[in-house]
N, C-alpha and C positions, 0 to 999 in steps of 0.2 A: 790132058791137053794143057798144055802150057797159054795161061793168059798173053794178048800179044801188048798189054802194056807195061810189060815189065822190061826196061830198058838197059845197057851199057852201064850208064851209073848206077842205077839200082844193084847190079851186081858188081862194081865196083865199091860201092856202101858196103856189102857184107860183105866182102875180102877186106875191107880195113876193120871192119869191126874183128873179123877173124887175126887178122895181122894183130890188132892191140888186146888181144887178149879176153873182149869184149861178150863175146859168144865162142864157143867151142864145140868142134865137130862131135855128137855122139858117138861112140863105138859102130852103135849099129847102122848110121847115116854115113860108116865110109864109102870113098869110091873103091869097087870091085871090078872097074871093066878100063875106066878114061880118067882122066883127069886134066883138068882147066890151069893151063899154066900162065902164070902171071908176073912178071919181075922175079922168075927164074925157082917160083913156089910153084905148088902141086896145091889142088883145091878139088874136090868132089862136087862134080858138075850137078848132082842133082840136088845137095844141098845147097848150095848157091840158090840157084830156082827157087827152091821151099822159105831158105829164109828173105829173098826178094819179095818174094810173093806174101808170106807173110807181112812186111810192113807194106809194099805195094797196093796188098788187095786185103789185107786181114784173116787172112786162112792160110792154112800149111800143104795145103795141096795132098792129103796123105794116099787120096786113091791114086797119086802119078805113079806113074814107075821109072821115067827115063828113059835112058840108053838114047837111040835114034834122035828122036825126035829132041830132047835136049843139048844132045850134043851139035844137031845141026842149029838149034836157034843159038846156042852159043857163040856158036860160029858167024852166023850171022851179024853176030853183034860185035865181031871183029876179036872175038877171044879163042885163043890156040887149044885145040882140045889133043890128048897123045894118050895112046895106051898107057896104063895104071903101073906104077913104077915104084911105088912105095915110100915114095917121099913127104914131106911134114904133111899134116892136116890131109892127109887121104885115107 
């Protein structure tokens, strides 16, 4: 379950920290189904979460899994989600 105080900016923070270099997607935290697209990048919706969540709430969420329920709070939060297409940082 996704916590519900993890916000728009909080996932706008780690897409700039991902943009500058900052933090980097691991191999095994790519996205394999969607991806979060942003100023015309590709981002891995449930890494997004995991490191929100981490400075958010101080944990990594590791029992999430995604899919559903990520991609619709994404979405809530006014962020485009699109089948997984292979592009940067996914």
């Amino acid at each position: 379950m996704i916590p519900d105080n993890i916000r728009r900016a909080d996932i706008l923070a780690v897409i700039r920290q991902l943009d500058a270099g900052q933090i980097i997607v691991p191999p095994t935290q790519r996205s394999t189904g969607y991806c979060l697209v942003h100023n015309g990048t590709h981002y891995p919706p449930k890494f997004l979460i995991r490191a929100a969540n981490r400075t958010v709430n101080g944990d990594e969420l590791w029992g999430f899994h995604g899919g559903r329920e990520t991609n619709n709070y994404l979405t809530d939060l006014r962020f485009r989600i699109i089948p997984h297409g292979g592009a940067p940082h996914t």
